[in-house]
N, C-alpha and C positions, 0 to 999 in steps of 0.2 A: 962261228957265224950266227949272229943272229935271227931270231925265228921273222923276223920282219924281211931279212937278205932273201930268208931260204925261202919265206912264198914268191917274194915279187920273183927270183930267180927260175921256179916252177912254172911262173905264169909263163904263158907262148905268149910272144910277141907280135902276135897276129890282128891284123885290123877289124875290130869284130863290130861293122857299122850297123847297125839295129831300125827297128821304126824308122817312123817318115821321115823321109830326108838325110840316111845315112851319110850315102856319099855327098850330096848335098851342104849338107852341116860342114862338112869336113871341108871339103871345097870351098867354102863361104869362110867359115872359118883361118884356113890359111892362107887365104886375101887378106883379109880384114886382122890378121896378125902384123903381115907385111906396111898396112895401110897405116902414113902415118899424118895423114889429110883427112878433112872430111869429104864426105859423100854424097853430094845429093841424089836423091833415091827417086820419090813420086811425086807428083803432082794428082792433083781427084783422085780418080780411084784408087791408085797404087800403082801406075806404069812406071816405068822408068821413065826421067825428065831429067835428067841434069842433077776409250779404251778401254778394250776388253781386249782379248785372248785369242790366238788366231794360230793359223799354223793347222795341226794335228786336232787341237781340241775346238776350236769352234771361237768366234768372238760374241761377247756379248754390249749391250748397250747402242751408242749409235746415236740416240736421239739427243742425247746429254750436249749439253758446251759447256767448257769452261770458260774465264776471260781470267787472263793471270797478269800481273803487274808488271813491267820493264823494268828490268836490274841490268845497268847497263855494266857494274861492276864483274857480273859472274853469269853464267848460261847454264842456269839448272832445268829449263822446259824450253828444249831444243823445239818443241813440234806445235808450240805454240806462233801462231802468224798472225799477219794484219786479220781484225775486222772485214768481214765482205763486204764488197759495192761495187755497184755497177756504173761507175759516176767513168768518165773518158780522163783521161791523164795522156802525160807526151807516150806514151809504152802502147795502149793501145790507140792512140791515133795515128803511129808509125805503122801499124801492121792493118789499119781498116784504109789507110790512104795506099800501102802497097796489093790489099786485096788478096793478099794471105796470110794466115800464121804458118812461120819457117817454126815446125816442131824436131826438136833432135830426140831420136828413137835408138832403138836396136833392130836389126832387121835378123836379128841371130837366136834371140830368146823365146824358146814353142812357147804359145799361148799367151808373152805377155807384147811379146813386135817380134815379128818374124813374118818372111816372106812366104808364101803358101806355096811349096814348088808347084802345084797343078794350075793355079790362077791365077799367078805372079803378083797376088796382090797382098799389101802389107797385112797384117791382122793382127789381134789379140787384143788382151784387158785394156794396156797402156795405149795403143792403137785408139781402140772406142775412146776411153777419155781424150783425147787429144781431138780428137771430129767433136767432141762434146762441147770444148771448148771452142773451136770453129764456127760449132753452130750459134753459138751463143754473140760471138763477138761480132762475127760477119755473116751470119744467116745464110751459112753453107757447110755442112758437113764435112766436104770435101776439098774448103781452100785450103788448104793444106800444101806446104813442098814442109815432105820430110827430108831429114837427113839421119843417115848412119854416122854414130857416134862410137866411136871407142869405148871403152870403160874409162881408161887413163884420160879421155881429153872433155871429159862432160865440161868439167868446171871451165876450162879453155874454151871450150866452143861460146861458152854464154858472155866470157870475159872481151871477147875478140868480135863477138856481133857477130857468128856465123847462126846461130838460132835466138827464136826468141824466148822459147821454153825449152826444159829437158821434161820429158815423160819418158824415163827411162829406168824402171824399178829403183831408184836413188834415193839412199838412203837418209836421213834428214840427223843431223849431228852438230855440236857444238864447232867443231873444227869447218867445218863445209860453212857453217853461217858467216864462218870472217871472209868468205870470197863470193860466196852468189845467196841471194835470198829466195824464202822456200812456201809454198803455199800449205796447209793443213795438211795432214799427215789423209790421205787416200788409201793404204793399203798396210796391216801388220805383219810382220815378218820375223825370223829369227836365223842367225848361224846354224850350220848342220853340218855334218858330214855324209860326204856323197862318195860310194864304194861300191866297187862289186859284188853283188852277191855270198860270192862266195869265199870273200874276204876273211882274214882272221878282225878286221878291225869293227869295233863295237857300236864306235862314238868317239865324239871326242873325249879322247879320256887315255888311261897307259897304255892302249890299243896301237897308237899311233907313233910309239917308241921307236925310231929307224925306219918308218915308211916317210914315201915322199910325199908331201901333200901339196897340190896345187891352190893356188888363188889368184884373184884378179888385181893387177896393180891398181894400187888408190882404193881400196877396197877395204868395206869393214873386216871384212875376213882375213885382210892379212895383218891388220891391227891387233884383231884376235891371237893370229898364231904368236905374236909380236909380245903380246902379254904373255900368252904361255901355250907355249908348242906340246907339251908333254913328250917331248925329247922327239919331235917330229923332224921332218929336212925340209925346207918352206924357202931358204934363203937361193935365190942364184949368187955363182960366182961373180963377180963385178957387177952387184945386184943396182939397180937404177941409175948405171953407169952408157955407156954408150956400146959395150963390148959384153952389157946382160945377155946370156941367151934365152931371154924367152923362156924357160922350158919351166919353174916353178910357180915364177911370176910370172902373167899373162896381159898385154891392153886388151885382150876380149878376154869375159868371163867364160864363155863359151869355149876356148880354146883349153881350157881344163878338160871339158870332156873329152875333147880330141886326144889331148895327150895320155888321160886313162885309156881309152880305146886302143891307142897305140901301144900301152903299159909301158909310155916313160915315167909317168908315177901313180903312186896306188891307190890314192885319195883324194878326192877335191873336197875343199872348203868352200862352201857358198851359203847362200839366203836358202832357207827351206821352201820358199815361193819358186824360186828359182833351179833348184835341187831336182821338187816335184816335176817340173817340165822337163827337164834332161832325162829323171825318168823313165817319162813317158816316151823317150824319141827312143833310150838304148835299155830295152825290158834286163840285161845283164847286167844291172845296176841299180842303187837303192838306196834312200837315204837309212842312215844308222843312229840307233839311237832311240831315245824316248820322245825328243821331238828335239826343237832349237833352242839352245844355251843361252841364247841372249833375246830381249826385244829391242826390236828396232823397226819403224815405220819410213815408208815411202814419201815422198814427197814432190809435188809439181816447183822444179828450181827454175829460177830467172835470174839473169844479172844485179848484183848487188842494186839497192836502192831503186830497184824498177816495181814502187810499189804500188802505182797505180794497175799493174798487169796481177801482180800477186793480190790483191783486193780482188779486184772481176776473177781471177781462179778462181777465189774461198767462195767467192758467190755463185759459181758454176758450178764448185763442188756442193755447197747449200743445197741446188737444186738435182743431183748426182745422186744425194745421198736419201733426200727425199722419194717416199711412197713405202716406204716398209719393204716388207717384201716384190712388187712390184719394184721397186727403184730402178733404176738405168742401173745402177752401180749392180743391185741384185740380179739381176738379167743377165748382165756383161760377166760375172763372177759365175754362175751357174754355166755362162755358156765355153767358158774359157779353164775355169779354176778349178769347178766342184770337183772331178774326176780324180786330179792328182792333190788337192789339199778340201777333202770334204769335212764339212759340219760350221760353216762360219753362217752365222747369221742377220749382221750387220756389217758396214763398217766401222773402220774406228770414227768413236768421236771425237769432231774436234777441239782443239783448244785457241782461242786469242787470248794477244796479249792487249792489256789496254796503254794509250798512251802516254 
């Protein structure tokens, strides 16, 4: 037997639901497994209605742009976007004539969208930008109808017209540009490995030899294990078939921790952004490691060629990222992030491409 059988076998299988919103999470989370529609979540407040370095070590710069040329042949600066502006296009005249932006969220993510069990109101990092954007286009914080998003259906929701934007930690890639278009990179991130304490596993690395490790379908993370598992178990049987069960591969990234908790597997794979907030919810877990293996940045996505909306983003991120330390973005980050990913002191800066 190997030493990877003989811990998970040690471990009791007991539900050991932690910090705010144990049972909660859990609850939410095995809806939102089931769930294979979207949700609309709130309306105003949250009711229910129908580059630098970031992570561990801190980011630096921020104030910097680049403007990088269009090669339509190859995609080498994924996080490059339009030019800002505030000029009206059909994208935002559709969302100031209906009198809200439909923003697709997470209502499952602590700190970055997640529902506040004591207030029932939505919050976090991704939350504030998304009223930011609100405020900017219809001079209201709060027109907003959110919707709950899947992991697996971001790209679908934007392709199908059920949102107008995703603000939902999403990562900005070559592959994701041939289906929705993405505004400047908001937020730095990297893969990590998320484990129990008192785990034998290290990091990603020979640690992870015969444990089972969870991730979210359509996710950088499973691409990762994709490239190299280090003899990890990552795959379900009839994996992205009809008859998958869920249990390695997940549509909520969230539902990894569930399944740790439950100790159907021993490790989740996620964004170290993302990692740190799980954290925070189950104190009997921790990210492993020196910090995250790979960079990868966030991005506000829209429907392919909707680039009058990704323009007014960059230019609402412009003003987001503006005041130095005072900035919205710095505010929003100290009030949501610093705790579980402390020492960043800018955002990333961004990059356009020119025409």
């Amino acid at each position: 037997m190997t030493r990877a059988r003989t811990w998970a076998r040690r471990r009791t299988p007991r539900v050991r639901l932690r910090g705010w919103g144990g049972v909660t999470a859990m609850a939410v989370a095995c809806v939102m497994t089931a769930a294979l529609t979207l949700l609309p979540l709130s309306q105003h407040g949250g009711r229910t209605a129908g580059a630098g370095t970031t992570g561990t070590t801190g980011t630096t710069g921020g104030s910097t742009t680049a403007t990088l040329p269009v090669r339509a042949e190859a995609c080498t600066e994924p996080e490059a976007s339009l030019p800002p502006s505030s000029a009206d296009g059909p994208g935002i005249a559709k969302i100031k004539e209906r009198g809200k932006l439909v923003a697709g969220v997470d209502q499952n993510s602590y700190r970055w969208g997640y529902r506040n069990p004591y207030s029932g109101e939505l919050e976090g990092f991704d939350i504030d930008l998304v009223r930011a954007l609100a405020k900017d286009i219809l001079g209201d914080p709060n027109a907003v109808i959110f919707r709950a998003i899947p992991t697996n259906q971001r790209i679908a929701a934007l392709e199908r017209d059920r949102v107008d934007v995703i603000v939902r930690t999403m990562t900005i890639n070559c592959k994701r540009l041939e289906q929705v278009s993405f505004s400047t990179a908001y937020f730095e991130t990297g893969q990590q490995i998320l484990a129990p304490k008192e785990s034998p596993i290290t990091g990603y690395d020979e640690s992870l030899k015969g444990m089972r490790v969870c991730s979210g379908e359509g996710t950088t993370a499973y691409e990762a294990l994709e490239k190299k598992s280090y003899g990890a178990i990552f795959k379900d049987e009839f994996d992205g078939t009809e008859k998958d069960p869920d249990r390695l591969t997940v549509p909520n990234q969230l539902d990894c921790l569930v399944r740790l908790q439950l100790g159907e597997v021993d490790a989740v794979l996620t964004d170290n952004a993302l990692g740190a907030g799980q954290a925070a919810q189950d104190p009997a877990v921790a990210l492993k490691g020196a910090g995250p293996f790979t960079t990868e940045y966030y991005g506000v996505a829209a429907k392919k060629g909707a680039n009058d909306l990704v323009a007014r983003v960059n230019k609402v991120l412009v003003d987001y990222r503006a005041g130095g330390k005072d900035s919205a973005w710095m505010v929003s980050y100290r009030k949501w992030l610093a705790a579980g990913l402390p020492g960043i002191s800018a955002p990333p800066a961004p990059k356009y491409r020119s025409e």
